[in-house]
MIZA-577552 format. One record per residue: residue in one letter; x, y, z of N, C-alpha, C in turn. Coordinates in nm, 2 decimals. Layout:
<mizas>
r | n.c1 | n.c2 | n.c3 | ca.c1 | ca.c2 | ca.c3 | c.c1 | c.c2 | c.c3
A | X | Y | Z | X | Y | Z | X | Y | Z
...
</mizas>
This chain:
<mizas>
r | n.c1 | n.c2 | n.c3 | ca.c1 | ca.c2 | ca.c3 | c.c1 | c.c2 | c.c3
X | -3.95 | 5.71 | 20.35 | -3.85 | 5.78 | 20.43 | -3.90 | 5.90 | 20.50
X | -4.00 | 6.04 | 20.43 | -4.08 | 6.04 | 20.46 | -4.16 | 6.06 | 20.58
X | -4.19 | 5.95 | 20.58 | -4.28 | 5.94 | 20.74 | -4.22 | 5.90 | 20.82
X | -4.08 | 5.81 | 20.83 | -4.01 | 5.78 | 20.91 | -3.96 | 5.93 | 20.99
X | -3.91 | 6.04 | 20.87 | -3.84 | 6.13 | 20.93 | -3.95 | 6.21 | 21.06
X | -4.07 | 6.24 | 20.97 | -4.18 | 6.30 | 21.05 | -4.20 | 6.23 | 21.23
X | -4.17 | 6.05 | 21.17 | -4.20 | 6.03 | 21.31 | -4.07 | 6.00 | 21.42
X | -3.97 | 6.09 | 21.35 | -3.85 | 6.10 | 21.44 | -3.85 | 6.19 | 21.49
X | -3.87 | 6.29 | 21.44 | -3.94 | 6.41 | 21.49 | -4.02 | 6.45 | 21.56
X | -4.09 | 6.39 | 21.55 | -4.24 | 6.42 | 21.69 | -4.15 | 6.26 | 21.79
X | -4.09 | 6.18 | 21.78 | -4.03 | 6.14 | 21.91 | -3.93 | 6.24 | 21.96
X | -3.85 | 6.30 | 21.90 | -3.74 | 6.40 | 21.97 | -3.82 | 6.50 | 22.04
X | -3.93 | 6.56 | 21.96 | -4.04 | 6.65 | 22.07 | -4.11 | 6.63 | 22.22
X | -4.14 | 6.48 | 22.22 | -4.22 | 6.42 | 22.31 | -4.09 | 6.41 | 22.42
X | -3.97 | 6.34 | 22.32 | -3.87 | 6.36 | 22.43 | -3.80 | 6.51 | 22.51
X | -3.81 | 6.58 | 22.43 | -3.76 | 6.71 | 22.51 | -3.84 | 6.73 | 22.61
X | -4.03 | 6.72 | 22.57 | -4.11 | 6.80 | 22.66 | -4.11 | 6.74 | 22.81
X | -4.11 | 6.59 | 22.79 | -4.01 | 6.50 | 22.92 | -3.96 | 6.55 | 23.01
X | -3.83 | 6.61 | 22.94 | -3.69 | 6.59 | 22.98 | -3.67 | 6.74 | 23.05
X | -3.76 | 6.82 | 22.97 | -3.77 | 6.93 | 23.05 | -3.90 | 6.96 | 23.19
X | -3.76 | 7.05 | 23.33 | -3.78 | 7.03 | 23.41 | -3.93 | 7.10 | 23.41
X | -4.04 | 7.08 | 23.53 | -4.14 | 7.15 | 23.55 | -4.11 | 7.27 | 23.59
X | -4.20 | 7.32 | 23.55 | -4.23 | 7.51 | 23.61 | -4.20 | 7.48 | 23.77
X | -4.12 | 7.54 | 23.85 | -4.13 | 7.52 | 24.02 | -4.26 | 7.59 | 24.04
X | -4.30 | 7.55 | 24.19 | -4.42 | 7.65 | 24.23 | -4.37 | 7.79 | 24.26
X | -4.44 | 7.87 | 24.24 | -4.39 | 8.01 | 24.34 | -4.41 | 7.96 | 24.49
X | -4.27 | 8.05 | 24.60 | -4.31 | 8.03 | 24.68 | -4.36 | 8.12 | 24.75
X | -4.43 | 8.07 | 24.87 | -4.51 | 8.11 | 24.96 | -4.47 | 8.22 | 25.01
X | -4.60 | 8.31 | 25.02 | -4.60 | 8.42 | 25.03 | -4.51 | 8.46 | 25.17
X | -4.40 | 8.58 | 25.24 | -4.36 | 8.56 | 25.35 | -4.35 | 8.74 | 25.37
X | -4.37 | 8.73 | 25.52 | -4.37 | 8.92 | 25.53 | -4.49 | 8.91 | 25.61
X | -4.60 | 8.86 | 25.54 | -4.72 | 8.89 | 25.61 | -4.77 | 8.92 | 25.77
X | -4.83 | 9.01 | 25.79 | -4.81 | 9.05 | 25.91 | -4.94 | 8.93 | 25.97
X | -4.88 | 8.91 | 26.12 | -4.99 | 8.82 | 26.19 | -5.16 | 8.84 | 26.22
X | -5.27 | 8.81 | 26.20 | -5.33 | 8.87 | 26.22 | -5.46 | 8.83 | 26.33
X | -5.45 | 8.93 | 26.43 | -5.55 | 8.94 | 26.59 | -5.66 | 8.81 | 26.55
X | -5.65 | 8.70 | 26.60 | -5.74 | 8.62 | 26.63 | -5.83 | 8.61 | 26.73
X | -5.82 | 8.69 | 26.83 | -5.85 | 8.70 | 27.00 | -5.80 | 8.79 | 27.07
X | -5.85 | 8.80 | 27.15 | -5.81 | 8.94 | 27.24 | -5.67 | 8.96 | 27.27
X | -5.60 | 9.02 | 27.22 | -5.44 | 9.03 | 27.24 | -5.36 | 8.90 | 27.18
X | -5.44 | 8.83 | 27.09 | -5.37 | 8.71 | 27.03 | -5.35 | 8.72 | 26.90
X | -5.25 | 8.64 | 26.85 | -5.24 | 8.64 | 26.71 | -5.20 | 8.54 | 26.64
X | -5.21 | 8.54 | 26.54 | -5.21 | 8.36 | 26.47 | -5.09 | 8.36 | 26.42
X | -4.97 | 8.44 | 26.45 | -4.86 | 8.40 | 26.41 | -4.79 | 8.50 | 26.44
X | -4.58 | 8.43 | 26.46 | -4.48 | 8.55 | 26.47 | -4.47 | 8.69 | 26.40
X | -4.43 | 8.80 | 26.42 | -4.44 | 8.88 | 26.29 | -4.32 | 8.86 | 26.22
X | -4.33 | 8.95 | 26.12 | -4.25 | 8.90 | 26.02 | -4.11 | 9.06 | 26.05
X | -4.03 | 9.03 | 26.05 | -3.88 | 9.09 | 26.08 | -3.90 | 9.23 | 26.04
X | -3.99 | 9.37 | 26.14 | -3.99 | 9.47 | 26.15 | -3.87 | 9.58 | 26.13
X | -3.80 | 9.54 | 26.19 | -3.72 | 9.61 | 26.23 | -3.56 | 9.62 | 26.15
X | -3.46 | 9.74 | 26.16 | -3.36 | 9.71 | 26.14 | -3.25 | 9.66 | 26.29
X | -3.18 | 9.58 | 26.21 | -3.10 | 9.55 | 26.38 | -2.98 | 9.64 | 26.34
X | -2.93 | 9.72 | 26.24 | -2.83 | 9.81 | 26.23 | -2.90 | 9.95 | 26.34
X | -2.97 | 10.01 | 26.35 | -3.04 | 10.11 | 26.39 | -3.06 | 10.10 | 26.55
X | -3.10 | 10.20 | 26.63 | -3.12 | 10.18 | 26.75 | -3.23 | 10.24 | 26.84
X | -3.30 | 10.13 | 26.88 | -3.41 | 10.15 | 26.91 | -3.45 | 10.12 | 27.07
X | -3.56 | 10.24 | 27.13 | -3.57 | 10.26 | 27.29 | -3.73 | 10.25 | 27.32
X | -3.77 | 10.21 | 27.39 | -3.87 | 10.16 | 27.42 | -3.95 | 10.26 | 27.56
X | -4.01 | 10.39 | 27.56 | -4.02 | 10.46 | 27.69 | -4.16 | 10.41 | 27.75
X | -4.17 | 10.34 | 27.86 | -4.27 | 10.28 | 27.98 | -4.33 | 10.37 | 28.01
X | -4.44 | 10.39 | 28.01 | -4.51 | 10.50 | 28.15 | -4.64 | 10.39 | 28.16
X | -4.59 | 10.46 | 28.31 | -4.70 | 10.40 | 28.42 | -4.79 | 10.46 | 28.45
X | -4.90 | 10.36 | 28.45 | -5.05 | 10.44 | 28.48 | -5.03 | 10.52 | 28.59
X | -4.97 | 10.50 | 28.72 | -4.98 | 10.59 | 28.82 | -4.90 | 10.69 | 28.84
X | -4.81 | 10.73 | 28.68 | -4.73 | 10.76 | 28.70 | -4.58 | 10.79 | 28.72
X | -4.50 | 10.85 | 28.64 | -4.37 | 10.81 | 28.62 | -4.35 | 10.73 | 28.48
X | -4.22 | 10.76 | 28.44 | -4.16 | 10.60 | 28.32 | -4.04 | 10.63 | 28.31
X | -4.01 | 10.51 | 28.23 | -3.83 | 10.44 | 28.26 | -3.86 | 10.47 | 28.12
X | -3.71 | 10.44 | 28.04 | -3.69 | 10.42 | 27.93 | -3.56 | 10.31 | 27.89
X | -3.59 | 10.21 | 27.82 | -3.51 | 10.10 | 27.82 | -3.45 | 10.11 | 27.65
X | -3.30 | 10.11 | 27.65 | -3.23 | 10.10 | 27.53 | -3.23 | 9.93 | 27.51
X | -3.27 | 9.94 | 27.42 | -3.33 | 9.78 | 27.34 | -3.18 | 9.74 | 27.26
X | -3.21 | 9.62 | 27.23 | -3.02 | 9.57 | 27.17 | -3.10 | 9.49 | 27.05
X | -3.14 | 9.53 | 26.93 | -3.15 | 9.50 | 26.78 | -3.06 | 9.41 | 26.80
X | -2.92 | 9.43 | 26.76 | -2.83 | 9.36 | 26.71 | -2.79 | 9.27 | 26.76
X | -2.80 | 9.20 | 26.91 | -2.78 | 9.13 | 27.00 | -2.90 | 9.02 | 27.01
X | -3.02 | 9.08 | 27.00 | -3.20 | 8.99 | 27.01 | -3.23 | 8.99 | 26.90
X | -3.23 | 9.03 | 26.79 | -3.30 | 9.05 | 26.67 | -3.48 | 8.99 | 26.72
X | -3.46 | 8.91 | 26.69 | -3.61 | 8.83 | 26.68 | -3.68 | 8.90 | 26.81
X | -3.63 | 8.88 | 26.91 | -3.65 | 8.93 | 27.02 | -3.72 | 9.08 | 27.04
X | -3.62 | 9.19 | 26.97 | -3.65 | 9.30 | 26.99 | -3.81 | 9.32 | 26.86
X | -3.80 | 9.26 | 26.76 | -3.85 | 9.29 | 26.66 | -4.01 | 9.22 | 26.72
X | -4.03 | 9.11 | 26.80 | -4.13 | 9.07 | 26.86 | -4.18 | 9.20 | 26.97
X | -4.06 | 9.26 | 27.07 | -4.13 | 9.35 | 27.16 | -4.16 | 9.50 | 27.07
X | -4.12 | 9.54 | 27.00 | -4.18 | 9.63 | 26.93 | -4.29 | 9.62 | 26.82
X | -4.29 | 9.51 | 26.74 | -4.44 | 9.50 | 26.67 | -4.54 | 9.53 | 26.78
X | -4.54 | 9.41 | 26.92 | -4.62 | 9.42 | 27.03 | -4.71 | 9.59 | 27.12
X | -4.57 | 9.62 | 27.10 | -4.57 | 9.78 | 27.13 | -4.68 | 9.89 | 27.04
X | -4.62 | 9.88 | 26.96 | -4.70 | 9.91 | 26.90 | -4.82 | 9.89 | 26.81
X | -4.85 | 9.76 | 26.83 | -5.00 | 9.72 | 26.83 | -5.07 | 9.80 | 27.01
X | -5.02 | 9.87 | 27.06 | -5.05 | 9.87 | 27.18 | -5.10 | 9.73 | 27.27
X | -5.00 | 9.61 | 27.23 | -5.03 | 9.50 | 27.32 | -5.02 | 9.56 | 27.49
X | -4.93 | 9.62 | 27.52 | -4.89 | 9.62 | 27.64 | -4.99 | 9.73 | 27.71
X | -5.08 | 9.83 | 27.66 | -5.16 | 9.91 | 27.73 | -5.23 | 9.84 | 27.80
X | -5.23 | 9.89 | 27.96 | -5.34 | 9.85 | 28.05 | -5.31 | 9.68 | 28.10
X | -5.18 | 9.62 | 28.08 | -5.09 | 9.52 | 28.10 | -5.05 | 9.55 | 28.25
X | -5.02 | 9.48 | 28.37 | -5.00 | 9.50 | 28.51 | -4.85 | 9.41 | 28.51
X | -4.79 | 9.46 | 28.59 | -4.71 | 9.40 | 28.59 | -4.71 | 9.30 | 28.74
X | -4.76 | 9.17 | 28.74 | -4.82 | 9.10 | 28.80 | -4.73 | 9.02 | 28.90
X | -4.64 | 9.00 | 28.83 | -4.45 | 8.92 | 28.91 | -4.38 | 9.04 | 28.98
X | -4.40 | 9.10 | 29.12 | -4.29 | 9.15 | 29.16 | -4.23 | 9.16 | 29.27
X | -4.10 | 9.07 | 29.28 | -4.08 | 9.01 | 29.40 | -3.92 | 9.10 | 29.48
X | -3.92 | 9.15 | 29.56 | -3.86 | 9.26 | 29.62 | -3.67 | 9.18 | 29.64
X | -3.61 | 9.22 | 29.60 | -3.45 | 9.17 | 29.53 | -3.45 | 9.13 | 29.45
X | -3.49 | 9.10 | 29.35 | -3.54 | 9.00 | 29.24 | -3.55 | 9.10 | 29.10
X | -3.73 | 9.07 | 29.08 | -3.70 | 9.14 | 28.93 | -3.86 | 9.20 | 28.97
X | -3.90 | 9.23 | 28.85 | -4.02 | 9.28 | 28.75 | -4.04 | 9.24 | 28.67
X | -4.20 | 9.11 | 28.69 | -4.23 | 9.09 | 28.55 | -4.39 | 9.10 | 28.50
X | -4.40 | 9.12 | 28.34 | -4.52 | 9.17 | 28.29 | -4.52 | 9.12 | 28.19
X | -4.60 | 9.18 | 28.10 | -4.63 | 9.18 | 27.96 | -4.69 | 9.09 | 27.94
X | -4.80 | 9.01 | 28.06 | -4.88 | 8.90 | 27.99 | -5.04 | 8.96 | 28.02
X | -5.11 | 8.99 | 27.89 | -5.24 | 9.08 | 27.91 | -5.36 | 9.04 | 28.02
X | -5.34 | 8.87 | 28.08 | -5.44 | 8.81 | 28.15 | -5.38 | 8.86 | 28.30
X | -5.29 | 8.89 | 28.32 | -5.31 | 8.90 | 28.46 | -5.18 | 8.75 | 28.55
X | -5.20 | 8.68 | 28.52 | -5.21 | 8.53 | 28.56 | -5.07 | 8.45 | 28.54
X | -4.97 | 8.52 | 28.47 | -4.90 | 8.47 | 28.44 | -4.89 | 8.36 | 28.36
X | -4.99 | 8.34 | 28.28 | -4.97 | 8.21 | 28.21 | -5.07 | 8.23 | 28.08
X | -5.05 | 8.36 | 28.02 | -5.08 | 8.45 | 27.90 | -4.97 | 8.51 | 27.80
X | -5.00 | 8.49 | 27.70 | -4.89 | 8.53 | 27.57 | -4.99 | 8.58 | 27.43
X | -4.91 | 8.56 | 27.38 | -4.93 | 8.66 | 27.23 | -4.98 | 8.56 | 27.12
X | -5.01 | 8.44 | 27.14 | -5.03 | 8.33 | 27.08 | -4.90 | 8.27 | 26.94
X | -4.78 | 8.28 | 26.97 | -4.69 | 8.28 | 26.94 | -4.57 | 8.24 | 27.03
X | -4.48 | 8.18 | 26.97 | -4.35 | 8.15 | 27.11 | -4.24 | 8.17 | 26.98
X | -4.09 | 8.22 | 27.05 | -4.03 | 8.17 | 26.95 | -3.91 | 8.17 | 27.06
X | -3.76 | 8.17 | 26.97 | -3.65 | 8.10 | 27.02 | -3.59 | 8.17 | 27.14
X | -3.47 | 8.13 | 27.17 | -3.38 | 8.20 | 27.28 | -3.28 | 8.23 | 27.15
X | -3.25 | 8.38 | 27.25 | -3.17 | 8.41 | 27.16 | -3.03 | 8.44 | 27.23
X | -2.90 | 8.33 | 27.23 | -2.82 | 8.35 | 27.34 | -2.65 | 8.49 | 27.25
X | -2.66 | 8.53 | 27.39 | -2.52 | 8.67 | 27.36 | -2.39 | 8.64 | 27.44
X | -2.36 | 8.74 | 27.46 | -2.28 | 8.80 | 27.55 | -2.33 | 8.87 | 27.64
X | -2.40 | 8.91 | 27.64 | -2.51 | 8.96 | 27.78 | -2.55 | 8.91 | 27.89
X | -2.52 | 8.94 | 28.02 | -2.54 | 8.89 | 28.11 | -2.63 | 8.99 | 28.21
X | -2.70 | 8.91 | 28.30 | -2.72 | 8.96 | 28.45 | -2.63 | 8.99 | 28.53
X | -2.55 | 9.11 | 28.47 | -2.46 | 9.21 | 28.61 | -2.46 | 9.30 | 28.66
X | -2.60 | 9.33 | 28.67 | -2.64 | 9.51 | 28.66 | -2.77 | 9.50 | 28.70
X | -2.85 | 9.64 | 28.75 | -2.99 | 9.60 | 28.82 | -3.04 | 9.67 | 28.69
X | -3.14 | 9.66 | 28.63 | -3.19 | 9.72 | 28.51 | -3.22 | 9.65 | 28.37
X | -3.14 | 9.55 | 28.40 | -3.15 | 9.43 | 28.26 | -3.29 | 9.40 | 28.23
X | -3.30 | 9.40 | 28.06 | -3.44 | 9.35 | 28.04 | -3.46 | 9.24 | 28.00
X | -3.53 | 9.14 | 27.99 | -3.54 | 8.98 | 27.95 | -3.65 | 8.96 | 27.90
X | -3.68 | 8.82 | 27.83 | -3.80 | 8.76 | 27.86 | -3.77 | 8.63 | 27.98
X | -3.92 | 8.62 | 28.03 | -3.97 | 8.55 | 28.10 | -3.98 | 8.40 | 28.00
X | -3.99 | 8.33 | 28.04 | -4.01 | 8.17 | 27.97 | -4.04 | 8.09 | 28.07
X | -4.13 | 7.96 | 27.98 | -4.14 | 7.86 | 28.05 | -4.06 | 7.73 | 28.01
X | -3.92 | 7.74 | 27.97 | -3.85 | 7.70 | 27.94 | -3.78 | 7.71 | 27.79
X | -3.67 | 7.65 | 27.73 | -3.62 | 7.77 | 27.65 | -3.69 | 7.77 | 27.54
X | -3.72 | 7.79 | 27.45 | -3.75 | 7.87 | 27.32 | -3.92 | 7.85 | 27.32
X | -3.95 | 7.91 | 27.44 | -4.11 | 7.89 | 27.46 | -4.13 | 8.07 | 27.51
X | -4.02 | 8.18 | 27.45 | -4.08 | 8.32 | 27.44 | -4.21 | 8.39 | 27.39
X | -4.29 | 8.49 | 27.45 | -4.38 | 8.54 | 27.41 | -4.40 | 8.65 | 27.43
X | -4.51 | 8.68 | 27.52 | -4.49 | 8.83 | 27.55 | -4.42 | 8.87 | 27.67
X | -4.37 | 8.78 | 27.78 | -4.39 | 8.82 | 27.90 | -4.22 | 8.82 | 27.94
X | -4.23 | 9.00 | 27.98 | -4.03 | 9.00 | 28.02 | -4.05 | 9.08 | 28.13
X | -3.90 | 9.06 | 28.18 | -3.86 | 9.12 | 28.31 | -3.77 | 9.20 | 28.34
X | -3.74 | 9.26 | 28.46 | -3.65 | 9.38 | 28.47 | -3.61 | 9.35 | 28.59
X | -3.44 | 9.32 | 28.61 | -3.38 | 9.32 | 28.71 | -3.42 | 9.44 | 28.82
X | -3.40 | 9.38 | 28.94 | -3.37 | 9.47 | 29.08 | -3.22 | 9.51 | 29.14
X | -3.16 | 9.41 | 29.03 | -3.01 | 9.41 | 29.11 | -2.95 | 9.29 | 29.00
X | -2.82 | 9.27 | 29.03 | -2.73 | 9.15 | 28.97 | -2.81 | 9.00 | 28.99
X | -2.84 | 8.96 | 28.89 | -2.88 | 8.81 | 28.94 | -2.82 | 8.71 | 28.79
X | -2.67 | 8.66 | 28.83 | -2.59 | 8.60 | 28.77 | -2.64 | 8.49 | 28.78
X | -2.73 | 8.43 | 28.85 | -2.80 | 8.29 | 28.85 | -2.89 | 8.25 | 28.67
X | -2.95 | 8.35 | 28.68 | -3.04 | 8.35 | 28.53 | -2.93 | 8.36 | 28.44
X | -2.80 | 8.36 | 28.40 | -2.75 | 8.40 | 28.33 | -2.78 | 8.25 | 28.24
X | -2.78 | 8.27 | 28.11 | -2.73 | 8.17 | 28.02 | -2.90 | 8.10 | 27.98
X | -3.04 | 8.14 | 28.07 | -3.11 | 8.07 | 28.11 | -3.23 | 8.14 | 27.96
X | -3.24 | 8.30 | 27.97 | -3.34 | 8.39 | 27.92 | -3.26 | 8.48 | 27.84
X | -3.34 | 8.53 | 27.77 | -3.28 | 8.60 | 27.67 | -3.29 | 8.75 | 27.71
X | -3.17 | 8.83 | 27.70 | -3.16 | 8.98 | 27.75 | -3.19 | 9.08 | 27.62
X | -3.22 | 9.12 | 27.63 | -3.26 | 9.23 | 27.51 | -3.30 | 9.39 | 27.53
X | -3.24 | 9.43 | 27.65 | -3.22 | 9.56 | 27.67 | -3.22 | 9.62 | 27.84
X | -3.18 | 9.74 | 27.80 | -3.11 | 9.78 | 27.94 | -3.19 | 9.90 | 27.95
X | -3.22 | 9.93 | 28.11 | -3.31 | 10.05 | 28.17 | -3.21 | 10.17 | 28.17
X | -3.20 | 10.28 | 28.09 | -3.12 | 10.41 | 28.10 | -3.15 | 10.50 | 28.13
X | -3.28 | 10.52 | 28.16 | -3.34 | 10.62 | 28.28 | -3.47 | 10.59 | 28.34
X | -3.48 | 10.62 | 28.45 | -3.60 | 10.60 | 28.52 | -3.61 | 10.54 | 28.59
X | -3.49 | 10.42 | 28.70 | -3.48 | 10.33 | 28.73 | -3.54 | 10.32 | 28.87
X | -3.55 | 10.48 | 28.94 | -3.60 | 10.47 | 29.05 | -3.76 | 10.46 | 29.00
X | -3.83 | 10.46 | 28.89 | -3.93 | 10.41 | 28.89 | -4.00 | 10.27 | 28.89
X | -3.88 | 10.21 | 28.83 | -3.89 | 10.05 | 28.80 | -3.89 | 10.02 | 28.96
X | -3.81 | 10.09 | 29.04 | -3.74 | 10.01 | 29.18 | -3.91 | 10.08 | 29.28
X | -3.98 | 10.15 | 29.20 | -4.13 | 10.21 | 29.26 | -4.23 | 10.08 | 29.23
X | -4.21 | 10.01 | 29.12 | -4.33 | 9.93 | 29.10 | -4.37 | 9.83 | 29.19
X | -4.51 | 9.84 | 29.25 | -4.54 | 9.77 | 29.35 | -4.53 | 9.64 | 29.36
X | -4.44 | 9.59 | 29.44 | -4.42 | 9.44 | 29.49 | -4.54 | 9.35 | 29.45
X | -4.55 | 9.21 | 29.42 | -4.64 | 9.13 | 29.40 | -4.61 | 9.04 | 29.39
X | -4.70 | 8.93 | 29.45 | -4.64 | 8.79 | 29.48 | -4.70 | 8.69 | 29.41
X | -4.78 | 8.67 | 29.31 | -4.89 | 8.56 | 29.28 | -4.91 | 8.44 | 29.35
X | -4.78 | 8.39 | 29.44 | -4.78 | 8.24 | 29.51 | -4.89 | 8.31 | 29.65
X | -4.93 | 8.41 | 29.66 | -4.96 | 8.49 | 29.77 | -5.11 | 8.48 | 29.78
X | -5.13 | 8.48 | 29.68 | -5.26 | 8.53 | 29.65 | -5.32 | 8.64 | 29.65
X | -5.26 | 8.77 | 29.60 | -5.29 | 8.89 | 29.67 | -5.37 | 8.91 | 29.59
X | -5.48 | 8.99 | 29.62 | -5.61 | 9.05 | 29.61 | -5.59 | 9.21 | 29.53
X | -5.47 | 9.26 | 29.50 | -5.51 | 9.37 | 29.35 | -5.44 | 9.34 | 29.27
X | -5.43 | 9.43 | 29.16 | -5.39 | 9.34 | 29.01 | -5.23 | 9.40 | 29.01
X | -5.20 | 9.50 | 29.10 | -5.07 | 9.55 | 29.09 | -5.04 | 9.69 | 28.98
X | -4.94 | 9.69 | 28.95 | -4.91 | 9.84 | 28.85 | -4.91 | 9.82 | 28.76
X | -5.00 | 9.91 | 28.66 | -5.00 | 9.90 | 28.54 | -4.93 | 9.96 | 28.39
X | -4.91 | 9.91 | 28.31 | -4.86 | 10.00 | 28.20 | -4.95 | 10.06 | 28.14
X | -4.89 | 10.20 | 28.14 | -4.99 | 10.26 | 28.07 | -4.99 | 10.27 | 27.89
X | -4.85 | 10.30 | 27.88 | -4.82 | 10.29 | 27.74 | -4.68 | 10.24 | 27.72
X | -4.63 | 10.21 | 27.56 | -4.49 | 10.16 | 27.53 | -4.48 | 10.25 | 27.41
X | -4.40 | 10.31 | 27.41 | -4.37 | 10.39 | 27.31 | -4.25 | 10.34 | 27.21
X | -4.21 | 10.33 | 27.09 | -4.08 | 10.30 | 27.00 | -4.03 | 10.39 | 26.94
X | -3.92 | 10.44 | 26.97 | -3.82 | 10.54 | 26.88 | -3.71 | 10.48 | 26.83
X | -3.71 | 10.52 | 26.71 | -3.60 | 10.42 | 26.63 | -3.51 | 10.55 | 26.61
X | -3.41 | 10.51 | 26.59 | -3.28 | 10.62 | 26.55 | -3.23 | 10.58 | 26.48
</mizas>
């Protein structure tokens, strides 16, 4: 009896060790910041900088001179704003031209090649609001369709209710606008022969 008991026993053990679930894996590590693979590239989104309760402005200056300062919308772009500020402050945008600028229309930059068809090595979503193109000053990203964002945004000249619904807005010009409306025109379908105005710096103040 005995050994019967013993060998009930070591079956009830064999059975629990079964029956009980595996250790899960830890998961993957997350936060990590992206890191420069290439000249102004990076091998991934960053990871959520910012608070979107808080309020954060973004002041332009131009190499030749002058800057605007744009009240950024956290709580409206999250992903959005938290991508143009990491950017910022890596100094992505130093010595950046603003290469798109077509006279009624907008201002656009933030791509380091020149060419329009340069990014951060990263894309991420659209981020849709209540924000519209009804005011000259609006800030967006550029896209090559939707949730293909990177580095490259633009700055109204005037109302353009046509883009609405299209790009994602994520802040508004609150001073300096006669400088934005100074940045030298440029056409790329043109072919023009200088590189246009450049940024000098992007500054972030959070409040």
């Amino acid at each position: 009896m005995a050994a019967v008991a013993v060998l009930v026993v070591a079956l009830i053990v064999v059975l629990l060790v079964i029956a009980l679930p595996k250790k899960a894996a830890a998961p993957a590590e997350t936060g990590e910041m992206p890191v420069l693979v290439g000249t102004k590239t990076y091998s991934g989104q960053p990871p959520m900088l910012i608070d979107p309760t808080k309020r954060y402005t973004a002041t332009v200056k131009m190499a030749k001179g002058g800057e605007f300062v744009i009240e950024l919308y956290p709580d409206k772009a999250p992903i959005t704003v938290n991508s143009f500020v990491f950017l910022a402050r890596e100094k992505y945008f130093d010595g950046v031209t603003f290469h798109r600028v077509l006279e009624g229309f907008m201002a656009q930059g933030g791509d380091p090649t020149g060419t329009g068809g340069g990014g951060p090595g990263y894309k991420f979503v659209n981020e849709d609001s209540d924000l519209t193109f009804d005011k000259a000053g609006v800030v967006a990203m550029a896209n090559a369709g939707r949730d293909t964002n990177g580095s490259q945004f633009f700055i109204t000249f005037q109302p353009t209710p046509q883009l609405n619904g299209g790009y994602t807005i994520f802040g508004q010009v609150t001073s300096g606008m006669d400088v934005v409306n100074g940045i030298t025109r440029r056409d790329p379908e043109q072919n023009p022969d200088f590189t246009g105005d450049v940024i000098e710096s992007i500054t972030i103040q959070e409040f």
